[in-house]
GUKE-191101 format. One line per field, with one value per atom (N, C-alpha, C): residue in one letter; atom name; x, y, z. Coordinates in steps of 0.001 Angstrom, whole numbers. Example, Ala and Ser with C-alpha at 12.3 -4.5 7.8 and 13.67 -1.06 7.14 Angstrom:
residu: (A_A_A_S_S_S) $
atome: (N_CA_C_N_CA_C) $
u: (13190_12300_13200_12850_13670_12900) $
v: (-5690_-4500_-3300_-2250_-1060_30) $
w: (7800_7800_7800_7080_7140_7870) $
This chain:
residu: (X_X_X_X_X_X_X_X_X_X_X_X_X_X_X_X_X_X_X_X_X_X_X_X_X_X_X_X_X_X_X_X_X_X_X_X_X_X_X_X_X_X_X_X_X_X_X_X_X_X_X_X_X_X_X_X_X_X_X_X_X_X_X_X_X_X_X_X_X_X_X_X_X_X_X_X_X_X_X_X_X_X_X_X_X_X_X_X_X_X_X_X_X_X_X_X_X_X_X_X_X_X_X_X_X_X_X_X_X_X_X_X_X_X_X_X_X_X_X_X_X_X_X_X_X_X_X_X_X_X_X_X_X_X_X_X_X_X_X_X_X_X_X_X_X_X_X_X_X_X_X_X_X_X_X_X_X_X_X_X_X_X_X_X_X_X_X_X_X_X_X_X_X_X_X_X_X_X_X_X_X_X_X_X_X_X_X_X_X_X_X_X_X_X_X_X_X_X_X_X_X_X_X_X_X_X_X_X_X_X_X_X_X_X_X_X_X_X_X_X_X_X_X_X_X_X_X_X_X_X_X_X_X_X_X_X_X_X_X_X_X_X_X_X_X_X_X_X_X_X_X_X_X_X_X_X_X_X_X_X_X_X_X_X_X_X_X_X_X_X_X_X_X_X_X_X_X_X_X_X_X_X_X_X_X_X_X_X_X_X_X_X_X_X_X_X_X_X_X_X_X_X_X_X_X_X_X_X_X_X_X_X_X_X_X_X_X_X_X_X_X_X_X_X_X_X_X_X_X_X_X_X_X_X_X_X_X_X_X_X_X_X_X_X_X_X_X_X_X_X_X_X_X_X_X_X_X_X_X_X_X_X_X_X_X_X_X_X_X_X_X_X_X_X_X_X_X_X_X_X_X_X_X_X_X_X_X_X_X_X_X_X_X_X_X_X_X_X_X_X_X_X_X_X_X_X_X_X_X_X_X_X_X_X_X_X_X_X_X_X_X_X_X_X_X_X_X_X_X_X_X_X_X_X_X_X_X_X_X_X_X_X_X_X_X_X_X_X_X_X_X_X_X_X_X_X_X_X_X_X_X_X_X_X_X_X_X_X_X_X_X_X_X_X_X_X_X_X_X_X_X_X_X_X_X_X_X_X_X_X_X_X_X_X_X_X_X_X_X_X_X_X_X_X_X_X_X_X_X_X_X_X_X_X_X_X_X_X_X_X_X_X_X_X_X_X_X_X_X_X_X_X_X_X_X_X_X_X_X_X_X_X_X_X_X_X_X_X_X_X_X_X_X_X_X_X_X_X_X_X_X_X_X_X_X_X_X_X_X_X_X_X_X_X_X_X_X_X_X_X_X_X_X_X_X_X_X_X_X_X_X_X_X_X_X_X_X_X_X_X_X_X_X_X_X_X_X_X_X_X_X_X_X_X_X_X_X_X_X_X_X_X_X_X_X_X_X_X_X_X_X_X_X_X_X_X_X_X_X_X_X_X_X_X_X_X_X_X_X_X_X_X_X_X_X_X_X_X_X_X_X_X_X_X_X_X_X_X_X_X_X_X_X_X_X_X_X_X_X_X_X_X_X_X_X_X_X_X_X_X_X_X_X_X_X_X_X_X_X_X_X_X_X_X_X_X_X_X_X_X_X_X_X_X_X_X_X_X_X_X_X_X_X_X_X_X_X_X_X_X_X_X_X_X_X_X_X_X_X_X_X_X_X_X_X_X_X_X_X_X_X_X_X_X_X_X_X_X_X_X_X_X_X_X_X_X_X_X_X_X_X_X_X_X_X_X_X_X_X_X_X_X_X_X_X_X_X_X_X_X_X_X_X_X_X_X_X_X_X_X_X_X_X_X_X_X_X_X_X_X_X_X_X_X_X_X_X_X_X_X_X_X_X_X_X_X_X_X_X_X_X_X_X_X_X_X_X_X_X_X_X_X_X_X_X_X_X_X_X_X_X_X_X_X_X_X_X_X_X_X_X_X_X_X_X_X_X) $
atome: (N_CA_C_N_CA_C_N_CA_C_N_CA_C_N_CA_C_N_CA_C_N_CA_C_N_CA_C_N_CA_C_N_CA_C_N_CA_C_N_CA_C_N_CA_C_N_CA_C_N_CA_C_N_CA_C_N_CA_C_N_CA_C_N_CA_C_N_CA_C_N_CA_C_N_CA_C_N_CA_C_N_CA_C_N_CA_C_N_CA_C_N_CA_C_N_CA_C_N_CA_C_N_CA_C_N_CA_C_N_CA_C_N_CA_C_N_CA_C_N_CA_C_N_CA_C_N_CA_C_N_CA_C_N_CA_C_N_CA_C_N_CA_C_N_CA_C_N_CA_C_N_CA_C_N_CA_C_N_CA_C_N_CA_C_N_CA_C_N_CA_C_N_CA_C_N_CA_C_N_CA_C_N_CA_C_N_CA_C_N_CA_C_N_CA_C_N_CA_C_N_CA_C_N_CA_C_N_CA_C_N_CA_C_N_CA_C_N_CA_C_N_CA_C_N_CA_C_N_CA_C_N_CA_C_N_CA_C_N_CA_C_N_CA_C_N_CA_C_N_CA_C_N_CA_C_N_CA_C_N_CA_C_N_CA_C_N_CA_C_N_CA_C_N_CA_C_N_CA_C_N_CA_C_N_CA_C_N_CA_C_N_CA_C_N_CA_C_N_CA_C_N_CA_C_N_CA_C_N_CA_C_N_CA_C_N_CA_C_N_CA_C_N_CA_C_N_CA_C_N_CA_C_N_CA_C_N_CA_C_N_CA_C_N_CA_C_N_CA_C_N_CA_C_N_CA_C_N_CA_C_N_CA_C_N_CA_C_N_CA_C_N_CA_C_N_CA_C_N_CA_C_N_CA_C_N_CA_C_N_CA_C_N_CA_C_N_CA_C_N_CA_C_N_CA_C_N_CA_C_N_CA_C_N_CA_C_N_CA_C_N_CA_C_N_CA_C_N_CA_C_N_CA_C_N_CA_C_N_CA_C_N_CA_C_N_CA_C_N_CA_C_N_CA_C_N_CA_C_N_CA_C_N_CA_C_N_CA_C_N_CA_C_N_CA_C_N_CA_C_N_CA_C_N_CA_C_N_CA_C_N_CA_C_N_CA_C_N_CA_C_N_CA_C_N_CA_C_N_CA_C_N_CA_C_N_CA_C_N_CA_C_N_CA_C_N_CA_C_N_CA_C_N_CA_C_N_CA_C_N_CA_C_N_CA_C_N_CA_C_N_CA_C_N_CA_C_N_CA_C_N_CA_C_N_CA_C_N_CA_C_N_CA_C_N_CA_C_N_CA_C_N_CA_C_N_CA_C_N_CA_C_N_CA_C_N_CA_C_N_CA_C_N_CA_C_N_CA_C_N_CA_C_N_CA_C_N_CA_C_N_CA_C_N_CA_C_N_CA_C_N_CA_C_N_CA_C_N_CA_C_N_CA_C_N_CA_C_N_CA_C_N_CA_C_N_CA_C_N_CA_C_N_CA_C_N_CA_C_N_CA_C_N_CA_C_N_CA_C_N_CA_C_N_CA_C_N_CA_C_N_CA_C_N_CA_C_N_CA_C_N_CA_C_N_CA_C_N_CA_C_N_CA_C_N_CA_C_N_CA_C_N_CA_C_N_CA_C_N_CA_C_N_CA_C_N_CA_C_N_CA_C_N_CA_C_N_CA_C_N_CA_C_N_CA_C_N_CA_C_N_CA_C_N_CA_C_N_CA_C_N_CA_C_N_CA_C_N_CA_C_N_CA_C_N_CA_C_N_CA_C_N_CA_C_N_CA_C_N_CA_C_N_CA_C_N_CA_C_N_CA_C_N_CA_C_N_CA_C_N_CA_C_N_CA_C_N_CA_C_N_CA_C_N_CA_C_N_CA_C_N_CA_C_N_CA_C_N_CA_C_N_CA_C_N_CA_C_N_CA_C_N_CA_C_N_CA_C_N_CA_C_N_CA_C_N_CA_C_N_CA_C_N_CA_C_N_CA_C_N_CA_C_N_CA_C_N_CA_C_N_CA_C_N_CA_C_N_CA_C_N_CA_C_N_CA_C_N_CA_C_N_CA_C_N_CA_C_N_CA_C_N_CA_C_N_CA_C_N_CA_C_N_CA_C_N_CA_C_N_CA_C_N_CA_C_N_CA_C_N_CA_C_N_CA_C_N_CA_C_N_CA_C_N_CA_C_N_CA_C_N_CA_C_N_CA_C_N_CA_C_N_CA_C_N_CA_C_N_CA_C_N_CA_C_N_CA_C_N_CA_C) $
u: (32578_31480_31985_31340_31982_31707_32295_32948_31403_30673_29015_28366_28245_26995_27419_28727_28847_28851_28152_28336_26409_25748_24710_24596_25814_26014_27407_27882_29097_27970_26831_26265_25438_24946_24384_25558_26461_27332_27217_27367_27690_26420_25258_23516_23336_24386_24298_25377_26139_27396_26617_26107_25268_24019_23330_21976_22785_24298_24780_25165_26027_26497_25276_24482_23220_21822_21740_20404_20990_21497_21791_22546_23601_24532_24171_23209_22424_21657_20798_19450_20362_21325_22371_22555_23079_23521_22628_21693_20404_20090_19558_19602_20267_21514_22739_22353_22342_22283_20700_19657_18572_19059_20467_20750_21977_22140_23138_22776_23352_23075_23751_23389_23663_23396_23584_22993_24581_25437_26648_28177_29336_30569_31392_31872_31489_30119_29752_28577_28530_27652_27799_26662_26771_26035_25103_23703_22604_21665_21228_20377_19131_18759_17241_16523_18075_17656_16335_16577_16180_14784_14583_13027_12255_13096_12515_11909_12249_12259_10671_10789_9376_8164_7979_7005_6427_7565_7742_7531_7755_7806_6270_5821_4606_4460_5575_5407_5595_6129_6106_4729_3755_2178_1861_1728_1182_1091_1972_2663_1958_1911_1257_-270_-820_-2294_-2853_-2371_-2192_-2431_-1161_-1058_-2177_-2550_-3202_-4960_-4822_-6189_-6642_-5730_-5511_-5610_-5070_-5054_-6759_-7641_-8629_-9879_-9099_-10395_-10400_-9378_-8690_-8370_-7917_-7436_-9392_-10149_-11656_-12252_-12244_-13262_-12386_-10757_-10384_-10867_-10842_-10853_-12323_-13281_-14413_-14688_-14408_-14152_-13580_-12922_-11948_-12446_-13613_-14205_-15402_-15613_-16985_-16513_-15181_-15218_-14209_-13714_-13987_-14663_-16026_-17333_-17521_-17679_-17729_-17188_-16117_-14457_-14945_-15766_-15478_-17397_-18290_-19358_-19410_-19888_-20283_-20814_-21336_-21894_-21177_-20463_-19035_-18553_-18090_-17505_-16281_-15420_-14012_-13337_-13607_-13119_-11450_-10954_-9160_-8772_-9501_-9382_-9756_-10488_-11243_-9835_-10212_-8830_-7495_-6911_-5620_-6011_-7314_-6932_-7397_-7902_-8060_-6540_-6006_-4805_-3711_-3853_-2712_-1755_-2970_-2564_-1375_-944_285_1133_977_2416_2935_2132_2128_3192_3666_5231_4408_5075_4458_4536_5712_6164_5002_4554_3867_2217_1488_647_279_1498_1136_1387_1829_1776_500_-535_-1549_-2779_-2336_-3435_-2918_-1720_-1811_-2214_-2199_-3075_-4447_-5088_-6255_-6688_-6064_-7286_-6220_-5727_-4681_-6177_-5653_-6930_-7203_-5837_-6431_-7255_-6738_-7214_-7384_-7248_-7769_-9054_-9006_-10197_-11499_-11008_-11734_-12375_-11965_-12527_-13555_-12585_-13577_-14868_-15026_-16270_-16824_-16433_-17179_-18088_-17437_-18243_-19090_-19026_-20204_-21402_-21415_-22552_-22935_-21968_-22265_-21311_-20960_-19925_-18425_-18808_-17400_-15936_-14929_-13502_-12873_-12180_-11369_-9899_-9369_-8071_-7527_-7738_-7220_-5635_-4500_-3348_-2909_-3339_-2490_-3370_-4678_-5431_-5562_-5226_-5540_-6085_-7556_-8904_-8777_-8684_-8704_-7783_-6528_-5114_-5082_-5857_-5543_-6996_-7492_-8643_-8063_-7185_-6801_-5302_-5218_-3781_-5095_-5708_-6829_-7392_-8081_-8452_-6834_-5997_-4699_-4286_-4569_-4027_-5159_-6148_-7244_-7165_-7491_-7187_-5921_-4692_-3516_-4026_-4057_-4157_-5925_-6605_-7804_-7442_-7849_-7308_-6122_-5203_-4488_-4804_-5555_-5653_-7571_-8463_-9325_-8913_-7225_-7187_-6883_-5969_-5726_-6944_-8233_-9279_-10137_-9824_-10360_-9792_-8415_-7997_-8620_-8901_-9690_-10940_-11625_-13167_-13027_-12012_-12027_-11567_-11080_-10619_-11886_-12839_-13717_-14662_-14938_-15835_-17122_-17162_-18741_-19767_-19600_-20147_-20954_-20195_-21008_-22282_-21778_-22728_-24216_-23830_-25323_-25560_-24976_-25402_-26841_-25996_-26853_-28021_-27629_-28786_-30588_-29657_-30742_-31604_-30487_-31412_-32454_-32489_-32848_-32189_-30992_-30628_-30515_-30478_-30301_-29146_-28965_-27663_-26814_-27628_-26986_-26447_-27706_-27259_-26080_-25684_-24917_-23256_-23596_-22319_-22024_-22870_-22494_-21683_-22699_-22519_-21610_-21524_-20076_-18869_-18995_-17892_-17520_-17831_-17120_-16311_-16942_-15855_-15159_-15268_-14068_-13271_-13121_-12612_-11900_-12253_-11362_-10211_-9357_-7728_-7425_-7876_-7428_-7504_-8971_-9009_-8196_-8138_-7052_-5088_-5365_-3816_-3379_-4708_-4697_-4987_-5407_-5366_-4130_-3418_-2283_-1017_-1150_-279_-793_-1962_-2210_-1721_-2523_-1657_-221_810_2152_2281_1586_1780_1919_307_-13_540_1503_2692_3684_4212_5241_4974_3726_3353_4244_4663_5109_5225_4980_5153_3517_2788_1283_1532_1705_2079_2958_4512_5311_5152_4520_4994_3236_2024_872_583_1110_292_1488_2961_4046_4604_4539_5373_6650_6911_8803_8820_7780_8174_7544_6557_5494_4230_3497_2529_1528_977_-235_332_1487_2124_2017_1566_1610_10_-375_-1607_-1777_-679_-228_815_1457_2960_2307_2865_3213_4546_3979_5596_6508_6224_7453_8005_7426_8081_8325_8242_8697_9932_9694_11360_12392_11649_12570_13190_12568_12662_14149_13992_14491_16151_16080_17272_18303_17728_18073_18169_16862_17041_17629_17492_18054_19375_19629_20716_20602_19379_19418_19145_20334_19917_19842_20284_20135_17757_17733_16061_15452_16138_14981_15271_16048_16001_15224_15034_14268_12774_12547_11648_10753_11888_11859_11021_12097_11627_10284_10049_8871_7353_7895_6697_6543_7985_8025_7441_7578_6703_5514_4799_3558_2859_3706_3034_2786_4165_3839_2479_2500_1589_445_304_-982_-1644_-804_-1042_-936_-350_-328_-1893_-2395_-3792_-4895_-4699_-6054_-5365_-4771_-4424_-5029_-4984_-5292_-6815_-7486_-9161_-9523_-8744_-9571_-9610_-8212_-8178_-9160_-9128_-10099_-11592_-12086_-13721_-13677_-12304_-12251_-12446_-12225_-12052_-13715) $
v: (-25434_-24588_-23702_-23617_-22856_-21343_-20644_-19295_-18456_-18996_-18714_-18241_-19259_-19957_-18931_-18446_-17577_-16009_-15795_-14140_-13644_-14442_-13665_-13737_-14503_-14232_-13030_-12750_-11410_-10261_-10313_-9202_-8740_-10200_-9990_-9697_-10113_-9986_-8608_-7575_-6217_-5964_-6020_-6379_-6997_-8589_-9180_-8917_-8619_-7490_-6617_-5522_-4523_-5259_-6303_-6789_-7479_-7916_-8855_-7648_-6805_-5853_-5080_-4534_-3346_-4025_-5434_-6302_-7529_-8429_-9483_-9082_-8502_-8264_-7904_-6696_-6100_-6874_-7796_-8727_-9543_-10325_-11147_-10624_-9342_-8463_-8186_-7754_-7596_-8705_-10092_-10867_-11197_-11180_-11484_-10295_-9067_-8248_-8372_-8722_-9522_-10331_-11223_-11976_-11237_-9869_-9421_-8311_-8268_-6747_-5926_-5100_-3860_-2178_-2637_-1596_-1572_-2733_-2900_-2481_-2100_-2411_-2912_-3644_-3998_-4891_-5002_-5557_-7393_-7946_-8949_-9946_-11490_-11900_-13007_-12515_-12775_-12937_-14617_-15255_-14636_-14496_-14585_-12953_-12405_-10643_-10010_-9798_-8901_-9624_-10700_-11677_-11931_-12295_-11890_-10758_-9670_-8478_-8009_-8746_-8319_-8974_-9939_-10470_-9512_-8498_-7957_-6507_-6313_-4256_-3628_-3470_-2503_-1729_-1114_201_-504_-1679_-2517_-3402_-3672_-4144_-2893_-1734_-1019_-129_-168_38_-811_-2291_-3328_-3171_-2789_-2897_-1748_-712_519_147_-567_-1190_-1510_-2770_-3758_-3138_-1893_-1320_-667_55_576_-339_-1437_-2608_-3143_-3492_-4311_-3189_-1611_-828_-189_487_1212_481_-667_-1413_-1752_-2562_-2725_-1877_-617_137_902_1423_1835_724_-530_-1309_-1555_-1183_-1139_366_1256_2754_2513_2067_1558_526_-95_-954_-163_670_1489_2106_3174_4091_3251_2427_1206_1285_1047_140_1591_2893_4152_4772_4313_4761_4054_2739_2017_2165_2680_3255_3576_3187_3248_4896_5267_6905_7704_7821_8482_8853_10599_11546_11878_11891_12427_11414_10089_9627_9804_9403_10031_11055_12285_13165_12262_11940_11492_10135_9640_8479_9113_9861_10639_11633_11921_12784_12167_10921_9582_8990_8988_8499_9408_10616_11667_12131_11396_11183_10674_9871_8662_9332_10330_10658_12105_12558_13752_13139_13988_14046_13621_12211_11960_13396_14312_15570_17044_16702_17835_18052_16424_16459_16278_15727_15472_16866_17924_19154_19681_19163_20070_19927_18496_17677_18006_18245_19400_20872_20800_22649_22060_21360_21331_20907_20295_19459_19849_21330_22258_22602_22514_22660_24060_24912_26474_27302_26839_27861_26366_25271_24247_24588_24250_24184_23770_22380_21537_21626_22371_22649_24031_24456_25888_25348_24428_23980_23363_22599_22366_23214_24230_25663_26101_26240_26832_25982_24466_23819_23802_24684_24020_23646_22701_21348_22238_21739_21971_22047_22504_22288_20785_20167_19031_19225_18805_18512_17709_18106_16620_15692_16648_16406_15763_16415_15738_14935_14663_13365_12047_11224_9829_9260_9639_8985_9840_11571_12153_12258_11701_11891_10644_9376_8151_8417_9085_9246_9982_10688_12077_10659_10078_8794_8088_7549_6908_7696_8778_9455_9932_9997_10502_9322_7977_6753_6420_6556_6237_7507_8556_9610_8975_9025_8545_7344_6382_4923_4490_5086_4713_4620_5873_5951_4722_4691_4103_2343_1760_464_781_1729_1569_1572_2070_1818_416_-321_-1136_-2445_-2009_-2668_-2468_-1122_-1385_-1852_-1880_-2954_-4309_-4702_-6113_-6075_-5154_-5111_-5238_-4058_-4387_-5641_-6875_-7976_-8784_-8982_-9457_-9476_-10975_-11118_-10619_-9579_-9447_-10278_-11248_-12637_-12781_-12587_-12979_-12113_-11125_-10036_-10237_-10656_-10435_-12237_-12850_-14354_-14031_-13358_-12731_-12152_-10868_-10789_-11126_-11509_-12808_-13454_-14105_-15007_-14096_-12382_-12052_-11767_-11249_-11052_-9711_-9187_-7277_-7431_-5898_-5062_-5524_-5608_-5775_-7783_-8324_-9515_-9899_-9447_-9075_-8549_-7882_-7445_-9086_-9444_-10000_-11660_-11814_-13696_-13802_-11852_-12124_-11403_-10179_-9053_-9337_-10150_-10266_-11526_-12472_-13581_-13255_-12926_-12444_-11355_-10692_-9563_-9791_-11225_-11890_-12050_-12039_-12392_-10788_-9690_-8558_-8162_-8275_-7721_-8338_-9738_-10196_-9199_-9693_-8286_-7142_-6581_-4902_-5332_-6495_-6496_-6769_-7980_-8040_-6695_-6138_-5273_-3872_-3899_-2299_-3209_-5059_-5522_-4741_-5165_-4898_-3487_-2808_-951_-461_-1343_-950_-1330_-2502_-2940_-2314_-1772_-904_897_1441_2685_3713_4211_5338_7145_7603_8740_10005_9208_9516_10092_8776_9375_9837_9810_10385_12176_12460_13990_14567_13782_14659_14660_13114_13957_14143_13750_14527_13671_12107_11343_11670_12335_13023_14184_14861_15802_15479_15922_15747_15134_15087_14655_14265_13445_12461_11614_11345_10394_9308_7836_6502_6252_7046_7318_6736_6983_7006_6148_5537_4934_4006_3663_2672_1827_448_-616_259_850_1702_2596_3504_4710_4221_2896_2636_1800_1499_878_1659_3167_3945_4616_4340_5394_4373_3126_2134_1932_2301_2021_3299_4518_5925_6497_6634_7457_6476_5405_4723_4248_4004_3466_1671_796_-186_-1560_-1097_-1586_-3092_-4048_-5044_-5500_-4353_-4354_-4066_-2988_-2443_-3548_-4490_-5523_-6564_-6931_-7619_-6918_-5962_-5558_-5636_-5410_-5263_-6609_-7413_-9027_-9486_-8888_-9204_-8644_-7441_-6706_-7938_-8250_-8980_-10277_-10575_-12238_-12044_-11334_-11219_-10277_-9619_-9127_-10494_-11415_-12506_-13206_-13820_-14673_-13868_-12896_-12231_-12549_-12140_-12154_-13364_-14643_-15811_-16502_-15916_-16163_-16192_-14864_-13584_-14189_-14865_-16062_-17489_-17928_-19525_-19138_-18643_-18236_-17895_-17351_-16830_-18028_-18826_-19869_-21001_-20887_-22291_-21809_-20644_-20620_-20088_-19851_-20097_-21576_-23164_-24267_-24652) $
w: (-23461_-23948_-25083_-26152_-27239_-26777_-27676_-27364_-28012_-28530_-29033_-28069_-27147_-26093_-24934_-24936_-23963_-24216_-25554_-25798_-24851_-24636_-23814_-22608_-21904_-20371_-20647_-21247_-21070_-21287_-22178_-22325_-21167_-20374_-19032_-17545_-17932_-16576_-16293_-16929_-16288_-15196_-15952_-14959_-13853_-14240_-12783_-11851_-12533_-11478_-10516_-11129_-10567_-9335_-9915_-9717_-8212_-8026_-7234_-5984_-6090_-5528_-5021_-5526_-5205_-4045_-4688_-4201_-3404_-4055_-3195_-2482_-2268_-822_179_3_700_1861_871_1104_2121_1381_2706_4030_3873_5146_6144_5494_6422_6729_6728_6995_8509_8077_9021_10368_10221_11217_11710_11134_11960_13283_13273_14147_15064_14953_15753_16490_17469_18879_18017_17640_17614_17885_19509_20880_20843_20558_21686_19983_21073_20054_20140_19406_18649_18254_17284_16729_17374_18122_18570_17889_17460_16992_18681_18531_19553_19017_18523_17332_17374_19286_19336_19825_20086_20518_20043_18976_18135_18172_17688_17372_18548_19285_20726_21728_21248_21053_20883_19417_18426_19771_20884_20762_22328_22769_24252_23762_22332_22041_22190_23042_22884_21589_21629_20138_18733_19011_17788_17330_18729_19013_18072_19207_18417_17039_16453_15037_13771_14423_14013_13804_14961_14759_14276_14354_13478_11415_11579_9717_9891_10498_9834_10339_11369_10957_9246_8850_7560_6555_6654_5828_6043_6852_6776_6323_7022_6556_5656_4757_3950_2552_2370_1502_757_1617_778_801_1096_594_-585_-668_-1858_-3092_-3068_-4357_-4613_-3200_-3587_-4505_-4425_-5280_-6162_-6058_-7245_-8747_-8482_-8819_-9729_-8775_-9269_-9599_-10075_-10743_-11836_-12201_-13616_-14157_-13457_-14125_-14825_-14195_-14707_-16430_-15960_-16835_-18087_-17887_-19029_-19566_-18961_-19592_-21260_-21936_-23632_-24058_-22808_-23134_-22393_-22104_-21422_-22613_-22194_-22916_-22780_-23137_-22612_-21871_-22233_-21318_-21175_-22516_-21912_-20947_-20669_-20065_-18115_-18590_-17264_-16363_-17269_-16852_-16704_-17165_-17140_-15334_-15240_-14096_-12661_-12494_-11854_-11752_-13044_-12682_-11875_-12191_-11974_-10523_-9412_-8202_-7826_-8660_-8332_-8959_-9931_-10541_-9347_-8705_-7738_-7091_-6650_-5179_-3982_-3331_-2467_-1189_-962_-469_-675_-2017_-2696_-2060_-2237_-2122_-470_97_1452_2137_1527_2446_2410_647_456_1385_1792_3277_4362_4770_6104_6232_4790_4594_5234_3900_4079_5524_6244_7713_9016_8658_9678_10249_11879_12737_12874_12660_12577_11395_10295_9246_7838_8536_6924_6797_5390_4602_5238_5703_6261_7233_8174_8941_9014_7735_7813_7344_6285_5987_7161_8219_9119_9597_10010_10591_10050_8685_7938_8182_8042_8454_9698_10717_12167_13035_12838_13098_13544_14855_15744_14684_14958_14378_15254_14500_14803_14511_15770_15826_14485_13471_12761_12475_12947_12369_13710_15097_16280_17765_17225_17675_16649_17619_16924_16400_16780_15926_14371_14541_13308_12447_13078_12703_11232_12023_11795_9814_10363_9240_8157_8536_7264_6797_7281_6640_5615_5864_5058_3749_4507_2911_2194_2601_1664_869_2056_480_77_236_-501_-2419_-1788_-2808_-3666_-3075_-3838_-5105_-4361_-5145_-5804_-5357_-5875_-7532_-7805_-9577_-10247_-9567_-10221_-10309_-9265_-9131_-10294_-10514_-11369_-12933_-13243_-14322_-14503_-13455_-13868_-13761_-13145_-13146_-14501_-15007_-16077_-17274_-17300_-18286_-18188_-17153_-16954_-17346_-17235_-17637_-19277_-19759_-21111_-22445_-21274_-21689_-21527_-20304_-20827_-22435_-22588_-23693_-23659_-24885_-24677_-25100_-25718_-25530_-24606_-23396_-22003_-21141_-21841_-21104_-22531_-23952_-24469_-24109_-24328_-23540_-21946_-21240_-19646_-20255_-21233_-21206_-22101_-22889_-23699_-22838_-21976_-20538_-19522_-19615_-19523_-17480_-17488_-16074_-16284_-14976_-14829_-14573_-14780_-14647_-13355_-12255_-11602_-11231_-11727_-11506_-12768_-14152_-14721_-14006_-13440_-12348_-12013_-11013_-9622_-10301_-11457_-12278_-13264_-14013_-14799_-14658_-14436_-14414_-13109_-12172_-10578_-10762_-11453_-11540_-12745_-13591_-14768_-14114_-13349_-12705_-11789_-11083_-10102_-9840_-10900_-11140_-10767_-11879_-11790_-9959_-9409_-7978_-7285_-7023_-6417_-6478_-7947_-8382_-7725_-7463_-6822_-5365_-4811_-3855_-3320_-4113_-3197_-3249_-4585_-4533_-3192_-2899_-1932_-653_-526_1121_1281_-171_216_433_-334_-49_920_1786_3124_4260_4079_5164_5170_3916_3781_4237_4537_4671_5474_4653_5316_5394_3853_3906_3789_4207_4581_5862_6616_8508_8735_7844_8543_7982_6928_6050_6964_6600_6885_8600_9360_10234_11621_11024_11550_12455_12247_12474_12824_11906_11884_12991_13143_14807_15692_16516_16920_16538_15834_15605_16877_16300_17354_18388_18091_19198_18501_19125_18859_18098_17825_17319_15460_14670_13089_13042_14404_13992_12897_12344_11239_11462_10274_10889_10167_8903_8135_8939_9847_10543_11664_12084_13167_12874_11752_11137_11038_10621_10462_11760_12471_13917_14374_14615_14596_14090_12766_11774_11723_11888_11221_12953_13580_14738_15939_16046_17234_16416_15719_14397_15241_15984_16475_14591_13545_12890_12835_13552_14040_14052_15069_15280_13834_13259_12242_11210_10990_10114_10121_11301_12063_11613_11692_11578_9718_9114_8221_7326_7942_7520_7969_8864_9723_8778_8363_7340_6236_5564_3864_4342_5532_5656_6193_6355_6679_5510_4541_3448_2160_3062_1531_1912_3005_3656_3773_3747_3451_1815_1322_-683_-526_-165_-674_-206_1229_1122_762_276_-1299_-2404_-2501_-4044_-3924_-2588_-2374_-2176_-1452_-1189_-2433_-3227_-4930_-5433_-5635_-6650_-5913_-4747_-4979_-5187_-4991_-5511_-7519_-7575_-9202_-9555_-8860_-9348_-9491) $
């Protein structure tokens, strides 16, 4: 090989040095300790411990159905908001819009730490906001930070608030790639606004929603610092009420140090977050054919 052909792998080696040491070793290791006890010491390799494990853990059931409540109820109605405040953003008689989009977006750049204390202010069962407005209309005070039903609601509106904005900008980059071709084509033929929505901007929009969908599935398998900072995962809280697979990974890896399990666990999220997205890709593409 001439001494040419090899000056843009020396310029890459230092990257894949780093990229080899930081990511792949890692990724290997974990792997490997998926298949080992590590309750015991030394570290013993026990193929089926840990996986076996997953199908007998109650708190790992329930951790599970927890996500994947958040995921079926939380995930479509943000991208349904998300959708409509696009269609908004990208309005022709809209004023300010830079202003408007910058503070829709601004949620995501907030400290996940910052903003999650400002939601235990607000829906603190003694003196939140939230509740004080209850009272004024009437309406009893709610436990909200350390019951389950209300606990599990104030995790929802916090990633909803968080990510809404940020998945409508990136919906409205899609709106603004559509051709307007299509929309005076519609309405020549003489369709409404809304049948306009449903025949062009939903199937041209398709690729993008899919996008934001699979990226909030993976968000929402990975969840963690909603339940563990607002409704106190990390001390007390609600109990088994907010676990999440993330804080139960963590409880797992850090507080039991059973890192053997929390790897296991871990893997368990990334293959059911792929196989989730790989489904909201195959159901889109075939009513795209």
């Amino acid at each position: 090989m001439r001494s040419g052909t090899l000056t843009p792998y020396q310029f890459l080696a230092p990257y894949l040095l780093v990229f080899a040491v930081f990511w792949c070793w890692p990724l290997v290791e974990s792997v490997i300790l998926s298949f080992q006890n590590t309750r015991v010491n030394p570290w013993v390799f026990d193929l089926d411990i840990n996986w076996r494990r997953l199908w007998l853990d109650r708190q790992f059931h329930n951790a599970l159905g927890n996500t994947l409540f958040v995921l079926v109820v939380q995930v479509p109605v943000m991208l349904a908001l998300a959708t409509a405040l696009a269609l908004a953003l990208d309005a022709p008689y809209l004023r300010g819009r830079a202003l408007f989009r910058f503070a829709f977006f601004a949620p995501v750049v907030v400290s996940e730490v910052a903003y999650s204390v400002v939601f235990r202010l607000l829906f603190n069962g003694q003196f939140g906001a939230v509740n004080a407005g209850l009272e004024a209309i009437g309406l009893p005070r709610l436990d909200w930070l350390y019951r389950d039903g209300p606990a599990m609601a104030v995790v929802i509106l916090a990633v909803t608030w968080r990510w809404t904005g940020y998945n409508a900008i990136i919906l409205l980059a899609g709106l603004q790639s559509i051709p307007k071709e299509l929309y005076e084509a519609a309405r020549m033929d003489g369709a409404s606004a809304w049948s306009r929505f449903l025949h062009v901007t939903l199937p041209q929009l398709a690729p993008v929603i899919v996008f934001c969908l699979v990226l909030s599935v993976i968000g929402t398998m990975q969840l963690f610092a909603e339940p563990w900072l607002i409704t106190g995962q990390s001390n007390r809280g609600p109990g088994q009420g907010t676990e999440m697979l993330g804080t139960y990974l963590y409880k797992q890896g850090f507080a039991n140090l059973n890192f053997g399990y929390a790897s296991t666990i871990a893997y368990t999220i990334a293959l059911m977050a792929g196989l989730i997205a790989a489904l909201n890709i195959l159901i889109v593409g075939r009513r795209a054919r």
